[in-house]
C-alpha positions in Angstrom: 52.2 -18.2 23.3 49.8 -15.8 25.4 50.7 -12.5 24.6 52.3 -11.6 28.2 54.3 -14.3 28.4 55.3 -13.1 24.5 55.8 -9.7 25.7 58.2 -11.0 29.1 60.0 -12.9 26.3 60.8 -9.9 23.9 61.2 -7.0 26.2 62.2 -8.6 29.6 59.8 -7.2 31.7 55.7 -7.9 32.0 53.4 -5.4 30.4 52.1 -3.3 32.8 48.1 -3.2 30.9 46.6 -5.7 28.3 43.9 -4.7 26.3 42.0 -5.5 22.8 39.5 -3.7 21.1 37.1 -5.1 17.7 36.9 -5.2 14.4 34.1 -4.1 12.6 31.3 -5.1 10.4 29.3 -2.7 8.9 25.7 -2.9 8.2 24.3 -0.2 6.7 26.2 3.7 6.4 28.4 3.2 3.9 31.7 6.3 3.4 28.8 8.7 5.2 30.3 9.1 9.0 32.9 12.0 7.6 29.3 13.9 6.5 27.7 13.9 9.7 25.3 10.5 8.4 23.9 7.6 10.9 25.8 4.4 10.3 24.6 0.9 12.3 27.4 -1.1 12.3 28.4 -3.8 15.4 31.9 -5.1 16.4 33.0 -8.4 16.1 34.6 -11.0 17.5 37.7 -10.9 15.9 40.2 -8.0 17.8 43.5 -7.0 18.4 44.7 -7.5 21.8 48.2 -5.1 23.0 50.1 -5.2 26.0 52.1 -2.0 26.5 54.5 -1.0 29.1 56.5 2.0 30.3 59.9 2.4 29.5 62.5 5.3 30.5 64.6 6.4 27.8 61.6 8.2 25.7 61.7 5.8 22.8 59.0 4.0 21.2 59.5 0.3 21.0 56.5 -1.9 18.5 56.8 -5.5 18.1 53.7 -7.8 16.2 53.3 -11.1 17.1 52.6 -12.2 13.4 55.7 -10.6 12.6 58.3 -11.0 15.4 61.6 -10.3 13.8 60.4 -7.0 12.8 60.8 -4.5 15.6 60.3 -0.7 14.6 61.8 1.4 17.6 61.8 5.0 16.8 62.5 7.9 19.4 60.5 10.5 18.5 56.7 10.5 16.8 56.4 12.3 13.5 53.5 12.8 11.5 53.3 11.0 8.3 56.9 9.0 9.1 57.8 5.7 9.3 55.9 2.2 8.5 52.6 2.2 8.2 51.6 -0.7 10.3 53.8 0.7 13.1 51.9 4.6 12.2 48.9 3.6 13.4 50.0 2.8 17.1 52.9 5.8 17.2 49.8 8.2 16.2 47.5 6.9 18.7 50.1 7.6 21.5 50.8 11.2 19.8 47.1 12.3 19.5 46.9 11.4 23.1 49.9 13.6 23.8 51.5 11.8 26.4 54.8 11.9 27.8 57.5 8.9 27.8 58.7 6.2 26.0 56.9 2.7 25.6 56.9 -1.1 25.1 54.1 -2.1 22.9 53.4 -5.8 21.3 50.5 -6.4 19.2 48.2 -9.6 18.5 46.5 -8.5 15.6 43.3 -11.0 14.8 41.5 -8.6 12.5 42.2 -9.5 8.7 44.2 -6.7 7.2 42.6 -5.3 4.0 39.4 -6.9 4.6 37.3 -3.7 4.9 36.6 -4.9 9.0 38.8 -2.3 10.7 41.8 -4.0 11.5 43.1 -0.1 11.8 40.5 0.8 14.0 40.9 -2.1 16.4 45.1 -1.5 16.8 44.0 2.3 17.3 41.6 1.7 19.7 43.1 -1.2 21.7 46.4 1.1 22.2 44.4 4.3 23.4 42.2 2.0 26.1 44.9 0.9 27.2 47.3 4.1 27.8 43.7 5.8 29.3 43.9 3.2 31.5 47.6 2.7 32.3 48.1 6.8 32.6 45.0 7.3 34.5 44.0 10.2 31.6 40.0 9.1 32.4 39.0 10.0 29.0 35.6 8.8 28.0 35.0 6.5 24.9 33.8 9.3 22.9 37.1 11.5 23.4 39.1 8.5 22.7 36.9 8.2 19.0 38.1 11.2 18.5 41.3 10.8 19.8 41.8 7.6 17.2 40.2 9.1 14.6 43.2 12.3 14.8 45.8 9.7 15.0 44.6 8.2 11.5 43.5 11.2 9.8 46.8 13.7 11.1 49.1 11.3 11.3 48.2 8.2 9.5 47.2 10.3 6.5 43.9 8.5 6.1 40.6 11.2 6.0 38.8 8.5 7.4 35.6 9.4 9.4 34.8 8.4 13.0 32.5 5.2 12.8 35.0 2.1 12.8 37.0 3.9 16.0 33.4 4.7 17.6 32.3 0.9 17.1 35.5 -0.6 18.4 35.3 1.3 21.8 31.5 1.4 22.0 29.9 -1.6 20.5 27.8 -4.1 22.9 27.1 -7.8 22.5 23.7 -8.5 20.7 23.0 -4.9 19.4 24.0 -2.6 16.2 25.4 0.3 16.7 23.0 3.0 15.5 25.9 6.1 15.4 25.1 9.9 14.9 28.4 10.5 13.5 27.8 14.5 14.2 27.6 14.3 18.3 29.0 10.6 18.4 25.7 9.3 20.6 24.5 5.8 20.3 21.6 3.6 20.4 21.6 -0.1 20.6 19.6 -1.3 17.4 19.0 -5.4 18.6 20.2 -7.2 15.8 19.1 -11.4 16.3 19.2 -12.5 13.0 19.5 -15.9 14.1 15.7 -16.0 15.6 14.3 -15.3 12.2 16.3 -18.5 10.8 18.9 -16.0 9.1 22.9 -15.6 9.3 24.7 -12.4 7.9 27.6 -14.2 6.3 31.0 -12.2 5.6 33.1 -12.6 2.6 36.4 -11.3 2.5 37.4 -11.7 -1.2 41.1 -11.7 -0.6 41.2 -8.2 -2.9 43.0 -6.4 -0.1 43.0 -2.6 -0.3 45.1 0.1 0.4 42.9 3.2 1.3 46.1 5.5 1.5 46.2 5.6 -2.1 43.8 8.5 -2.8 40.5 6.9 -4.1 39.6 7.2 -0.9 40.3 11.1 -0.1 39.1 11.9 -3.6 35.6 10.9 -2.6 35.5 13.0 1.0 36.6 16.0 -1.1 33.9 15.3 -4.1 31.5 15.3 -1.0 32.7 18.6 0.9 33.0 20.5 -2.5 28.7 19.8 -2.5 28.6 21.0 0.7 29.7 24.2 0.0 28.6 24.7 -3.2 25.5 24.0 -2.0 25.9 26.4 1.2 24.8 23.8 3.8 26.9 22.1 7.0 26.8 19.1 5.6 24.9 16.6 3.7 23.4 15.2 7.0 21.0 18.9 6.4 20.0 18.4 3.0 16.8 16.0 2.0 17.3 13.4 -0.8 14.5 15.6 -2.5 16.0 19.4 -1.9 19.1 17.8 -3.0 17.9 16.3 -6.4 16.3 19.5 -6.9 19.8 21.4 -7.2 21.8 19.0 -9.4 22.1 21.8 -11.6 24.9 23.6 -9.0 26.6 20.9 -8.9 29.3 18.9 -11.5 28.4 15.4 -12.5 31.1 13.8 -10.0 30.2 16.0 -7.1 26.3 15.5 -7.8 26.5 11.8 -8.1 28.9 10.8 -4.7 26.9 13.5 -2.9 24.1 11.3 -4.1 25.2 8.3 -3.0 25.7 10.0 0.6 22.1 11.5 1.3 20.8 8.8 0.0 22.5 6.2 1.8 21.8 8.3 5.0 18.2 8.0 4.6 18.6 4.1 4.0 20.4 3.9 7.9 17.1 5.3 9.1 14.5 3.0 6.9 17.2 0.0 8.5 16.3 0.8 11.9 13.0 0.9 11.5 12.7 -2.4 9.3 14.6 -4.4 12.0 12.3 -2.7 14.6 9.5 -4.6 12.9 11.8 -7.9 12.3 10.7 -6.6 8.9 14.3 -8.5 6.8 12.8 -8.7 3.4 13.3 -4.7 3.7 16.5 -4.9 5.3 17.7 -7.4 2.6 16.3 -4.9 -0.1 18.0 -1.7 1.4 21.6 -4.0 1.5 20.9 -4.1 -2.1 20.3 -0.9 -3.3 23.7 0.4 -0.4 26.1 -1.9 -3.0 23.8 -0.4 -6.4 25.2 3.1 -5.2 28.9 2.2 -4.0 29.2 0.6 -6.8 27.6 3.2 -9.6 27.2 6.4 -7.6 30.4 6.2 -5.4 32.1 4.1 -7.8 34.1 2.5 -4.3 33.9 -1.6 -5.6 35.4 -3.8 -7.4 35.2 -6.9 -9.6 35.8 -9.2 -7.0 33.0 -7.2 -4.3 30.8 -7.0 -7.4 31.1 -11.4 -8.3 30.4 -11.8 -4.3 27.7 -10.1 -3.8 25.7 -10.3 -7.6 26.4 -14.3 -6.8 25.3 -14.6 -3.1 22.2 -12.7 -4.5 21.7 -15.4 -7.5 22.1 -18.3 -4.7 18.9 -17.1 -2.7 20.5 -14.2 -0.2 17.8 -11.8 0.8 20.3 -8.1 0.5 24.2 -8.2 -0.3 27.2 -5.5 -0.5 30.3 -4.4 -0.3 31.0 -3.4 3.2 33.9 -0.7 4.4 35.8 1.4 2.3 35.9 -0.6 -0.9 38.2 -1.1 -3.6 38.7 -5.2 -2.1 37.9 -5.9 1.4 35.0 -7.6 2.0 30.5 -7.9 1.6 28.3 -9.4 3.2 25.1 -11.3 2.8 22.0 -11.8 4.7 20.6 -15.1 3.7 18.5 -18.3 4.9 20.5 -20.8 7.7 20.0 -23.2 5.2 21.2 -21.3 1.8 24.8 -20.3 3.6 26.5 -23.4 2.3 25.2 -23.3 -1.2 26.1 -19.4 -1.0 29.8 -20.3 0.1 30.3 -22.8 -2.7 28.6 -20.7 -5.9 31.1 -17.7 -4.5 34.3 -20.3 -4.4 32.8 -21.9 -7.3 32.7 -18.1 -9.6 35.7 -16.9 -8.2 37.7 -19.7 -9.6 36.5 -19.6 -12.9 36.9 -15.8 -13.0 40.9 -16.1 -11.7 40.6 -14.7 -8.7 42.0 -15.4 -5.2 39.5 -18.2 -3.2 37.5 -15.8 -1.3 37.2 -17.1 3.0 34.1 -16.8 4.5 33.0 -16.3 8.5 30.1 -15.2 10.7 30.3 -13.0 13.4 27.3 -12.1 16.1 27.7 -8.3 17.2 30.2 -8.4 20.4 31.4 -6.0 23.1 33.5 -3.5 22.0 36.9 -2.1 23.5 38.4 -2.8 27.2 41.3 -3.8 29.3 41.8 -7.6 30.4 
C-alpha cells in the first residue's frame, strides 16, 4: 500500500507533505567529518519516504510501515527518552523547535545496521518535510545541522555531520566531495561503469549498535589529540607535523588521531585519482582506508574484515568497511565481470566461518533529499 493511502488508513486524514531523503554509501572519509576532514560519499537509491501531518492536541503520533502495530504517541519531546527508532524523528522535530503536535508514518527502505545511514535518511526525510510544510525556508545546510543536533543532543549519538549533509545534498551521478568544517560541496563525477567497473556493497548482516560507546570513545580519543596537541582540529595538522609529535601523545590517542589525518589526506589523493579516471589508485587508497579502521581505529569486525580480505583475494581492485563499523557493511570496487565470482567467494567464506549470509546490492550515486 502507497504510503498516503497507508497514512488515510491509520490516522483518518491525508498527510498534508510526503517526502524521502537517501541512504548513504561512503567512499572514502571514514569517522573524520566530526574533525573537520573532507569525506566523498554519494546517496543512494534506497530512502525513507514520510508523510506527516498536523494535528491539534500537541502530541506526537509515529507509526512505521514495517512495523504497523507499533504506534509510539508521546506528548511531549524529551532528550534522551523513549524508543530509539521513534528518537530519531521526535528529535528532528525538537531541534527544529517547532510548535504543535503531529502525525508522522515512515517507509523506511534503508537497511537498519548496515553502516548506509538508515538514521540519517529518517532524520533528514522528516526535517524536509516540516521546512516545507511550516514554511521555516531553512537551507539544506541549516537542516545538516539541524539533523545532526537531533542525533547528537537528543539521540545521544556524537555522530558528525556527513551522512545528514549527503542525504539532503547529494546529486545523481556525482560524489559528494564534503568540507565537513563550513559544510560546502563539490560534485566529484563518479561513472564507474564507463571504466567497465561496479562498486558492489556488502552488508554482512553484523548489525551494529553505535549507541553503545565504541563509537563516542573514538571522537573523544581524537579531541583529547587536539588539544593536547593545541590545534583546532586535526583538519590543521599535516600527517608529517603530526608523526613528528607522537611523543605528546598516549598510544590510543596517537594511533586513532592517526588514522584521522591520515585518512583525510586519502579524501584528497581520491579526488584527484578519479579526476584522472586513475582507479588502480582509487582501489589502492580503499585498501589502505580498511588497513587503518581496522588497526589504527580498531572500528571492524570479523565479518567486515572476511568481506573485504575475500573480495580482495577474488580480483577487486580496493575494498573496506564503510560507516561507522563494528557490522554494517564494505564495499568493493571490482571488474563488471569479477562481481559474481566476488558474491559467491563472500557467501561461499561466510558459511564456512558461521556467519550470517551476507546480501549484496549496487547502487549509482542518486539525488539526495526532497518533497514528492
Amino acid at each position: 500500500m502507497a504510503i498516503r493511502e497507508k497514512y488515510q488508513e491509520i490516522f483518518g486524514s491525508a498527510p498534508e507533505v510526503v517526502a524521502q531523503a537517501p541512504g548513504r554509501v561512503n567512499l572514502i572519509g571514514e569517522h573524520i567529518d566530526y574533525t573537520d576532514g573532507f569525506v566523498l560519499p554519494f546517496a543512494i537509491s534506497d530512502v525513507t519516504t514520510v508523510a506527516i501531518g498536523r494535528r491539534d492536541d500537541g502530541k506526537y503520533s509515529i507509526v512505521s510501515m514495517q512495523r504497523p502495530q507499533h504506534k509510539v504517541v508521546v506528548d511531549s519531546l524529551t532528550p534522551l527518552s523513549g524508543e530509539m527508532w521513534a528518537r530519531y524523528v521526535l528529535g528532528t522535530i525538537w531541534s527544529l523547535g517547532v510548535e504543535g503536535g503531529f502525525n508522522v508514518l515512515i517507509d523506511g527502505r534503508v537497511p537498519v545496521g548496515a553502516g548506509l545511514s538508515s538514521s540519517a535518511a529518517l532524520e533528514c526525510s522528516v526535517a524536509v518535510a516540516l521546512n516545507d510544510l511550516l514554511g521555516l525556508g531553512k537551507s539544506r545546510e541549516d537542516l545538516a545541522r539541524v539533523t545532526q543536533r537531533a542525533e547528537n543532543d537528543y539521540v545521544g549519538m556524537p555522530c558528525g555531520i556527513m551522512d545528514q549533509s549527503v542525504s539532503l545534498m547529494g546529486h545523481q551521478g556525482s560524489a559528494l566531495l564534503l568540507d565537513c568544517r563550513d559544510l560546502s560541496t563539490k560534485d566529484i563525477p563518479f561513472d564507474v561503469a564507463s571504466a567497465g567497473l561496479e562498486l558492489l556493497i556488502i552488508d554482512t548482516q553484523a548489525h551494529h549498535a553505535l549507541v553503545d560507546g565504541g563509537y563516542a570513545e573514538r571522537r573523544a580519543s581524537c579531541e583529547k589529540a587536539v588539544e593536547v596537541l593545541g590545534i583546532t582540529s586535526l583538519r590543521d595538522i599535516s600527517v608529517e607535523d603530526y608523526v613528528a609529535r607522537k611523543a605528546e601523545l598516549d598510544p590510543v590517542t596517537y594511533i586513532r588521531g592517526f588514522h584521522a589525518v591520515t585518512e583525510m589526506k586519502r579524501v584528497i589523493d581520491t579526488v584527484e585519482a578519479l579526476a584522472k579516471d586513475d582507479f588502480e589508485t582509487v582501489g589502492r587508497l580503499l585498501n589502505e582506508s580498511h588497513r587503518s579502521l581496522r588497526d589504527d581505529y580498531t572500528v571492524s569486525c570479523q565479518e567486515l574484515d572476511e568481506a573485504v580480505d575475500t573480495a580482495r583475494a577474488m580480483g577487486a581492485m580496493g575494498a573496506r568497511m564503510v560507516g561507522g563499523g563494528f557490522g554494517g557493511s564494505a564495499i568493493a570496487l571490482a571488474k563488471s565481470t569479477l562481481i559474481p565470482t566476488i558474491k559467491e567467494g563472500i557467501t561461499q567464506s561466510f558459511s564456512a566461518r558461521g556467519f550470517k549470509a551476507p546480501r549484496f546490492f549496487t547502487s549509482l550515486p542518486s539525488e539526495g533529499a526532497h518533497v514528492l
